[in-house]
C-alpha positions as CSV (number, residue, x, y, z in Angstrom):
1,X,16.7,15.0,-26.4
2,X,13.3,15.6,-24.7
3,X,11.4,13.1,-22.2
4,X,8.7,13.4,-25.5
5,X,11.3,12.1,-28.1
6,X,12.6,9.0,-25.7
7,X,8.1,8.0,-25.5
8,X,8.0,8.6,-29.1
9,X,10.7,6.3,-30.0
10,X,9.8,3.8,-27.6
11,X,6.9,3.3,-29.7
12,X,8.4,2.9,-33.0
13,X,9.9,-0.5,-31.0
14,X,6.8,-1.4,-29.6
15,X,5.1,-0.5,-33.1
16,X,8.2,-3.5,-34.6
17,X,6.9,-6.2,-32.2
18,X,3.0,-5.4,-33.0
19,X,4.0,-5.8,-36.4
20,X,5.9,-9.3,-35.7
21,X,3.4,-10.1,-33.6
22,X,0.3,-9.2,-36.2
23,X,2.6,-11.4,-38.4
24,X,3.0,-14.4,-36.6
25,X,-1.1,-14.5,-35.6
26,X,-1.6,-14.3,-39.3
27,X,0.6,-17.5,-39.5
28,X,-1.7,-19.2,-36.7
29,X,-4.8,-18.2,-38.7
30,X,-3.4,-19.7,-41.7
31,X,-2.8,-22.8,-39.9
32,X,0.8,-23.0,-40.2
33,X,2.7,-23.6,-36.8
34,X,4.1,-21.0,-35.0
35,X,5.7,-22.1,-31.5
36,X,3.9,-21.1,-28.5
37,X,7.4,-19.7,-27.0
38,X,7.2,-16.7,-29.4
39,X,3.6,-15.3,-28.4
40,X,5.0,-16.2,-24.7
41,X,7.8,-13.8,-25.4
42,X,5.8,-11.5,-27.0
43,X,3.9,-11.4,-23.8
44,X,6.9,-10.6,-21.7
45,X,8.0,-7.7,-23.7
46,X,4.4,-6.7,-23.8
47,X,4.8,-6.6,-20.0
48,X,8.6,-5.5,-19.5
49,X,8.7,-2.9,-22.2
50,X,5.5,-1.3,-22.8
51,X,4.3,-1.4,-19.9
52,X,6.6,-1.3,-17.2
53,X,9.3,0.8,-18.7
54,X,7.4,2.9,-21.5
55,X,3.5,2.9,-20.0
56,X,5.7,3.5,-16.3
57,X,7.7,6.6,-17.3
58,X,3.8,8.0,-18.7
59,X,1.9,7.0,-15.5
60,X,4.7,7.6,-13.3
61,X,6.3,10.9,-14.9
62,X,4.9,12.5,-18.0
63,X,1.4,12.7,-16.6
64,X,2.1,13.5,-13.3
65,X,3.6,16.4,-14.8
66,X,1.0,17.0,-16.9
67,X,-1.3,16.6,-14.4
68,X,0.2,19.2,-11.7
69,X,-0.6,21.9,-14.8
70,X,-4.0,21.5,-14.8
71,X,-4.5,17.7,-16.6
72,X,-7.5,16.1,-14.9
73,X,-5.8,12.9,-13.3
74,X,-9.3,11.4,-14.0
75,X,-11.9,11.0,-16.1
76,X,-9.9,13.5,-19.2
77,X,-7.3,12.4,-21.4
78,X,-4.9,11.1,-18.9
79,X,-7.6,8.7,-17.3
80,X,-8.1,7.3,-20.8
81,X,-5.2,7.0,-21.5
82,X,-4.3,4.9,-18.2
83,X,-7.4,2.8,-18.3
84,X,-6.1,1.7,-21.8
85,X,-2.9,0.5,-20.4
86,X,-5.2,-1.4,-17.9
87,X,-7.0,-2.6,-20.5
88,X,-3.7,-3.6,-22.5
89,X,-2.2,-5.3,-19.4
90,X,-5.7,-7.7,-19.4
91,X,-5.0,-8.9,-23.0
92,X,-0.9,-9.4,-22.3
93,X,-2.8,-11.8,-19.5
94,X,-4.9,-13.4,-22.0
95,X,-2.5,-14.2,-24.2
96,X,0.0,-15.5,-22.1
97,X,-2.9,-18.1,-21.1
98,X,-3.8,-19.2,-24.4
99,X,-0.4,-19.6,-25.4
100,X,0.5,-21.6,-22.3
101,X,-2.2,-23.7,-23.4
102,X,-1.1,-24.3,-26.9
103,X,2.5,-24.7,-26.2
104,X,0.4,-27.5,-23.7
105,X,-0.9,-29.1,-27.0
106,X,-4.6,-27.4,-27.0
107,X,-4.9,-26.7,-30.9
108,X,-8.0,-24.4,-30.1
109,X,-5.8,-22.3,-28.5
110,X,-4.4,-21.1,-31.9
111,X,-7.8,-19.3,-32.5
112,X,-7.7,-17.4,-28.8
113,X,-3.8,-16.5,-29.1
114,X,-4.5,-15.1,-32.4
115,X,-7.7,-13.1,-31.8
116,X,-5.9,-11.2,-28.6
117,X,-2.7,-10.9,-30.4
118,X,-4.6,-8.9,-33.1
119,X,-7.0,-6.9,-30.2
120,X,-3.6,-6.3,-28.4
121,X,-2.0,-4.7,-31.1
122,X,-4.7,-2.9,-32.4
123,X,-5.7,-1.1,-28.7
124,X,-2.1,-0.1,-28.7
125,X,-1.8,1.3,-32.1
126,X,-4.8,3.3,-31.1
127,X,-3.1,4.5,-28.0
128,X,0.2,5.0,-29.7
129,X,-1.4,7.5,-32.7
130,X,-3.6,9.4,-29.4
131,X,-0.1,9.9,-27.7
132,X,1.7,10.7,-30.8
133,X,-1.0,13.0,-32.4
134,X,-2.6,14.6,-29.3
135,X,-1.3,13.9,-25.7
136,X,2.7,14.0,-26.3
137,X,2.4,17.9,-28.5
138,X,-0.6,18.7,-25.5
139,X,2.3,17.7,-22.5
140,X,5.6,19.7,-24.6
141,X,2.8,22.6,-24.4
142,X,1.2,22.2,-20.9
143,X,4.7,21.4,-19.1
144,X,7.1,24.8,-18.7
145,X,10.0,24.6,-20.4
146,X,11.7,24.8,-17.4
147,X,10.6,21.5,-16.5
148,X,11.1,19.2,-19.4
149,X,14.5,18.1,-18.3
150,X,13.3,17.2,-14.9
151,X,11.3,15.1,-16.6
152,X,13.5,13.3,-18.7
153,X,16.1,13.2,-15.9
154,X,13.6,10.8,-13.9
155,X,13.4,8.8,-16.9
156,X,16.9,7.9,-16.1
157,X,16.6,6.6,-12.4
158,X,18.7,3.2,-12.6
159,X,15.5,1.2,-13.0
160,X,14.7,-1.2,-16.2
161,X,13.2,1.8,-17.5
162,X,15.9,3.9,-17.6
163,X,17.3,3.3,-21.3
164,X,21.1,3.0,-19.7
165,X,20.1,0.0,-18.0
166,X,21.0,-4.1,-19.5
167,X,17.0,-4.7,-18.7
168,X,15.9,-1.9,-21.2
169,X,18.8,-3.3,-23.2
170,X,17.7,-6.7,-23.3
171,X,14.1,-5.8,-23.9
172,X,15.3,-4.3,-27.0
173,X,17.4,-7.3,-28.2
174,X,14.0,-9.3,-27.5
175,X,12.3,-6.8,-29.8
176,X,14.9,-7.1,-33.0
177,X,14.9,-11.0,-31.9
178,X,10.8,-11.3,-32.3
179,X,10.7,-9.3,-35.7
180,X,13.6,-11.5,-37.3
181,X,11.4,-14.8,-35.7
182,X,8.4,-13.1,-37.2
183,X,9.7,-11.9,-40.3
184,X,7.7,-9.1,-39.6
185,X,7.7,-6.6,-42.8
């Protein structure tokens, strides 16, 4: 397995929790009740999966690879790409506020947890089909050979971002948990 295929199917699970997460916002804007604990949990795999272990093995790997071959750390592709997980962690924030305050009983709070859910979601499917289509075929190219499993080998460094660990583990059991809570399609 490359480090590329381990990134690519991280984001078929985050793609499961947009989709669960799309769903339940849709339930908000309907008006039926969805409990504040789910966009709260949504939050925290937002934070623990995609970003610490899937947006940490890109910032903190992949394009520093890329970017000792000649990737412009800034302003190209690979500062895009990390000022979108900036801009992703500011909307995890968001929504953990607004659904702390309508798990605290503030019905306008619906509106807010719904609109970010639905900008989260749709800045990361953006960055997802940029990796997917552009960045991830760019890195298997701009990285030697040589070096791909160096790179996938510090994927698995004993932290919550190495799949092997229980913390990626139960970040995935929090993913299948949120899509059957969802009943995301």
């Amino acid at each position: 397995m490359k480090a590329i295929d381990v990134l690519m199917d991280e984001h078929r699970v985050i793609e499961r929790v947009l989709d669960a997460l799309e769903t339940a916002a849709g339930r908000l804007d309907r008006g039926e009740p969805v409990p504040a604990q789910f966009f709260l949990d949504a939050a925290e795999f937002a934070s623990g999966f995609a970003d610490r272990c899937h947006h940490g093995k890109e910032e903190g790997v992949l394009f520093q690879a890329m970017e000792r071959h000649g990737e412009p750390a800034d302003g190209g592709l690979v500062g895009m790409l990390k000022d979108e997980h900036v801009e992703g962690r500011r909307y995890v924030q968001a929504l953990r506020e607004a659904a702390a305050a309508l798990g605290r009983g503030d019905a306008s709070a619906a509106r807010r947890v719904a609109s970010t859910s639905y900008a989260y979601s749709g800045l990361l499917r953006e960055h997802i089909e940029k990796e997917d289509e552009g960045v991830f075929p760019m890195a298997a190219d701009l990285i030697p050979a040589a070096e791909h499993a160096g790179v996938l080998a510090r994927f698995a460094d004993g932290s919550e971002a190495d799949p092997a660990s229980a913390e990626y583990a139960r970040y995935l059991a929090l993913a299948a948990r949120l899509e059957r809570e969802a009943g995301a399609p």
